[in-house]
C-alpha positions, -999 to +999 in steps of 0.1 A: -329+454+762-361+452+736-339+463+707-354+428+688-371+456+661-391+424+645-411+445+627-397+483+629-423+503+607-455+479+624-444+491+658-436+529+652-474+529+646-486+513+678-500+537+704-475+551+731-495+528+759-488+497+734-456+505+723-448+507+765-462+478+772-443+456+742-411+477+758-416+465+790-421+432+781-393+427+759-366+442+784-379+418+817-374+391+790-334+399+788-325+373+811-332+349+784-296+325+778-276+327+752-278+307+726-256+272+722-224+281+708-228+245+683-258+257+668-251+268+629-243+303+618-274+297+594-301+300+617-324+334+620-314+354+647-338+363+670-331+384+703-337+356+725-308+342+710-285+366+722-269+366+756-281+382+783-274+423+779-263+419+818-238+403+807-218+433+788-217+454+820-200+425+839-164+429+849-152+405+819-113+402+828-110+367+818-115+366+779-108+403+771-079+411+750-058+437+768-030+464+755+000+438+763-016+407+755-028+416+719+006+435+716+018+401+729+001+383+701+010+407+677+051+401+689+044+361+690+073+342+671+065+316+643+045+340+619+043+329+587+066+347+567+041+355+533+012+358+550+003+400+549-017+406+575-013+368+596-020+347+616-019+360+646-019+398+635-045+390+610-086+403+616-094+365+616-071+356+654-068+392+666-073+427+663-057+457+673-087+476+687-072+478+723-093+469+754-088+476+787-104+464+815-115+493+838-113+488+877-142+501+889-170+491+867-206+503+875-229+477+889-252+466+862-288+478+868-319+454+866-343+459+832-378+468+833-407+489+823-394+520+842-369+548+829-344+556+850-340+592+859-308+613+846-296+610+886-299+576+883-285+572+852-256+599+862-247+572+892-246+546+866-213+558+846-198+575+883-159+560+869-164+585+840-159+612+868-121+605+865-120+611+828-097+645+824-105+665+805-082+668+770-052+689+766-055+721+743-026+712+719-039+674+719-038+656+687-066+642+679-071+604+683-093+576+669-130+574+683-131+534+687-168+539+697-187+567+673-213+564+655-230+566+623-193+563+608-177+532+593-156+506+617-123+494+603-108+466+609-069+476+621-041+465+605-012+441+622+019+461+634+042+445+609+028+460+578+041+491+591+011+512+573+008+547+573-012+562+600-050+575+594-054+607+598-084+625+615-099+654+594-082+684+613-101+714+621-090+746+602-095+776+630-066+799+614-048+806+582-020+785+601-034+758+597-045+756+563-009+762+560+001+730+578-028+714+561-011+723+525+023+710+536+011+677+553-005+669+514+030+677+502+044+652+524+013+623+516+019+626+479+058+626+482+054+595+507+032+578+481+054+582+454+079+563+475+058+536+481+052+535+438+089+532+433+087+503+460+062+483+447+075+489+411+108+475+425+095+447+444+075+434+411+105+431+390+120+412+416+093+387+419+091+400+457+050+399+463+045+402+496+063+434+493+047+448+465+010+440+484+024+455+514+036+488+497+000+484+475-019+488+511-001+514+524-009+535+493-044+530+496-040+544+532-027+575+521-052+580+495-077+579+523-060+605+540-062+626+507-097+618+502-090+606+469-113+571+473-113+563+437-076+555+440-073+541+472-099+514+461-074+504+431-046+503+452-069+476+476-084+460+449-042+451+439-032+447+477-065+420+472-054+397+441-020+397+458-037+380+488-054+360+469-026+345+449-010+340+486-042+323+500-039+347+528-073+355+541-067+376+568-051+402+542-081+397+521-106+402+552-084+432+555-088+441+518-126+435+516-132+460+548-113+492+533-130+483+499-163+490+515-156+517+534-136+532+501-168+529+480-194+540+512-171+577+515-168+578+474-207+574+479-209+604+503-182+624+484-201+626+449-239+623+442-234+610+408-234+570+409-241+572+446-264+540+445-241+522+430-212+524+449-234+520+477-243+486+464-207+484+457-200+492+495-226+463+505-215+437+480-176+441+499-184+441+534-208+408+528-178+392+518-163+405+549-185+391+571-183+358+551-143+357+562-138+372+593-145+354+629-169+370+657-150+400+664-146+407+620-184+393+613-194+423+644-176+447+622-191+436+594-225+436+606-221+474+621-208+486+586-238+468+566-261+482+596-252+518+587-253+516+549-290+501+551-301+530+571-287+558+549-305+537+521-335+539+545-340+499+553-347+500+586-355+468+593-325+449+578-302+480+593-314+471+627-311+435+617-275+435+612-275+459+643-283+429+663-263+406+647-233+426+651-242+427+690-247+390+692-212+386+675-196+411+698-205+396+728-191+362+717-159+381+711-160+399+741-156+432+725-164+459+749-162+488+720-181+466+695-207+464+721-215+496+729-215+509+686-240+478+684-262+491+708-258+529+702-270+520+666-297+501+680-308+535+700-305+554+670-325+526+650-355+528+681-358+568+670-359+566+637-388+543+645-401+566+671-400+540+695-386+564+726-386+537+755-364+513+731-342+543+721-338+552+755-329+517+769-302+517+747-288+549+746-283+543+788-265+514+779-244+531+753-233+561+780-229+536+804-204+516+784-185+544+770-181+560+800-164+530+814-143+524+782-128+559+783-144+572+753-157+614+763-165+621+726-190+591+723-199+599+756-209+635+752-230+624+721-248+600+742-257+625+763-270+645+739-288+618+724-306+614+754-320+646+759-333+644+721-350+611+734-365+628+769-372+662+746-396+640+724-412+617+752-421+649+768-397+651+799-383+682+797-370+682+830-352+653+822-339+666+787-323+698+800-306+677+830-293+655+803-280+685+777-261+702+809-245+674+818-233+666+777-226+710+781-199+703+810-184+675+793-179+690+761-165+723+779-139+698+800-131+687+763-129+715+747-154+703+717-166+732+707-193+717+684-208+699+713-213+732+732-233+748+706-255+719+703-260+718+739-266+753+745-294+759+714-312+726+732-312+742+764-320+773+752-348+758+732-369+736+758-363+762+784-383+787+758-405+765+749-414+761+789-414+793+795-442+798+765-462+770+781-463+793+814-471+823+799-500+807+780-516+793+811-512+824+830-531+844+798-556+816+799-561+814+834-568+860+836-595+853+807-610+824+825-619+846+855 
């Protein structure tokens, strides 16, 4: 779709007819194949290596991992008995994202020069129209395909961990009430898990003390309290490493990085080096993991380099993480790889790659169920038409992310949409008046 970037800062300085034309060329040139599955890891990647972007909007039924066959895997007798987090529940054989495969998929649209219209692009995602709307007392779930925010790799059922929580929002004194006695519970829960793992070492038990290790670092995450959930991973690691399991340490390595990346957002103090911290774990992630763990990795190296302002190498490992999540046939993998790349094309003020992408992004979450994501898209579309200069098509696009953040009750989304709306439709409304003043001195 033209998201190659080969030279990001070179082509953010091209004139808008230039930077059309290398657009245009680069999307008709999509249909390239993908590259030979034999050929080593250790070759550049170039975007004529990856597979055809038709490809991801194809009904892919036969190779994707559904709800009951990955909770089939997950169930599958003859799992080794030390291994923590394998080998078939482990990152390396299969994860627990769940797929499904939607009925009515959209009919993939041909690439070229042109920009679809919002219409167009409206018709495109047409099996989002089902999509209800969220219930009021809802609990909030897990956004498989956000952005800008760090992908995990999910544990297997049989570690039993600790669910993540989703920061809650406080609306009334009630519920910084609730918020007070859910800590209460986390740090009585985690002192439970100490007297476990304090049991299970004097027993010679490790696979229960690295289990009860993990599931402490989870509930440090949901106390924000990094700096000890990274010890807690860093002893849930050497356990896996005295058990040779590599799924666990594939585990270990991907909450390590994303411990270090928050503690980095948390505090300003040492931020760079937690940062390079944060980059030195989730290499050594990708270095384990298969397609679908090497597409997670790439994603979470992606979004360090661009908060560290490395363009280039951010939209590098963009690509790479789409090239691996198409071999894996990860549906949600695909559309962050590809929403990144968007938000990679306008930091580089390259609009018509942006754009591209950002269609593709709306299109796939709006198949794969994901309104939150979706609204965003939207809204990142009218930021791209807003600076390209298409109004019309910017406040088409804002409405549209307005009504679906009013079905969904996202209240945060509304506002945004509204002060954009309210914004262009000023801004036109200036232009008018100015011609109209113009046009009485004229005569």
């Amino acid at each position: 779709i033209g998201v190659a970037f080969p030279s990001m800062r070179a082509r953010a300085s091209r004139s808008p007819k230039r930077a059309g034309k290398g657009t245009a060329n680069m999307l008709s040139g999509m249909t390239a194949a993908i590259a030979k599955q034999g050929a080593p890891e250790e070759t550049p990647l170039t975007f004529e290596s990856l597979a055809p972007f038709k490809k991801i909007l194809e009904t892919q039924s036969k190779g994707v991992s559904t709800r009951s066959s990955t909770k089939a895997a997950l169930e599958r007798p003859g799992r080794h008995a030390r291994n923590l987090a394998g080998p078939e529940g482990s990152m390396n054989s299969q994860s627990k994202i769940s797929l499904t495969s939607p009925k009515n998929i959209a009919k993939s649209f041909k690439f070229g020069g042109t920009q679809r219209s919002p219409k167009a692009t409206m018709k495109s995602f047409s099996a989002s129209l089902s999509l209800k709307p969220r219930p009021k007392n809802a609990k909030p779930c897990a956004n498989l395909a956000a952005l800008k925010k760090p992908y995990r790799v999910h544990p297997p059922e049989y570690l039993k961990s600790p669910d993540r929580i989703i920061e809650p929002e406080i609306k009334h004194v009630a519920d910084s009430n609730r918020i007070r006695e859910l800590e209460l519970n986390l740090r009585k829960k985690i002192a439970d898990y100490a007297r476990v793992a304090d049991a299970c070492r004097r027993e010679g038990r490790i696979t229960g003390e690295g289990h009860a290790n993990y599931c402490m670092g989870v509930l440090y995450d949901n106390l924000k309290e990094y700096d000890r959930s990274g010890m807690q991973y860093m002893k849930f690691l050497e356990i896996c490493g005295k058990m040779n399991d590599h799924g666990g340490a594939a585990l270990a390595f991907n909450c390590l990085g994303i411990a270090f990346y928050l503690m980095a957002l948390q505090e300003q103090k040492g931020r760079q080096e937690n940062l390079k911290k944060s980059l030195i774990y989730h290499k050594k992630h990708r270095d384990m993991g298969d397609a679908t763990g090497k597409s997670i990795a790439h994603t979470n190296l992606g979004i360090i380099f661009d908060l560290l302002g490395d363009l280039e190498k951010g939209s590098s490992n963009h690509e790479s993480a789409l090239h691996h999540a198409i071999r894996a046939g990860d549906r949600h993998l695909q559309a962050v790889a590809v929403g990144h790349l968007g938000l990679s094309g306008c930091a580089c003020k390259d609009y018509d790659t942006a754009r591209a992408c950002m269609e593709k992004y709306l299109e796939l979450t709006s198949q794969l169920g994901e309104i939150e994501a979706r609204e965003h898209a939207l809204l990142h579309l009218g930021y791209i038409a807003k600076q390209q200069g298409d109004g019309k098509s910017a406040v088409a696009y804002y409405h549209a992310g307005l009504d679906s953040a009013i079905a969904s009750q996202n209240s945060k989304n509304i506002s945004k949409a509204k002060v954009q709306i309210g914004i262009i439709m000023g801004n036109t409304l200036l232009e008018d008046q100015m011609e109209k003043i113009s046009a009485a001195f004229a005569r």
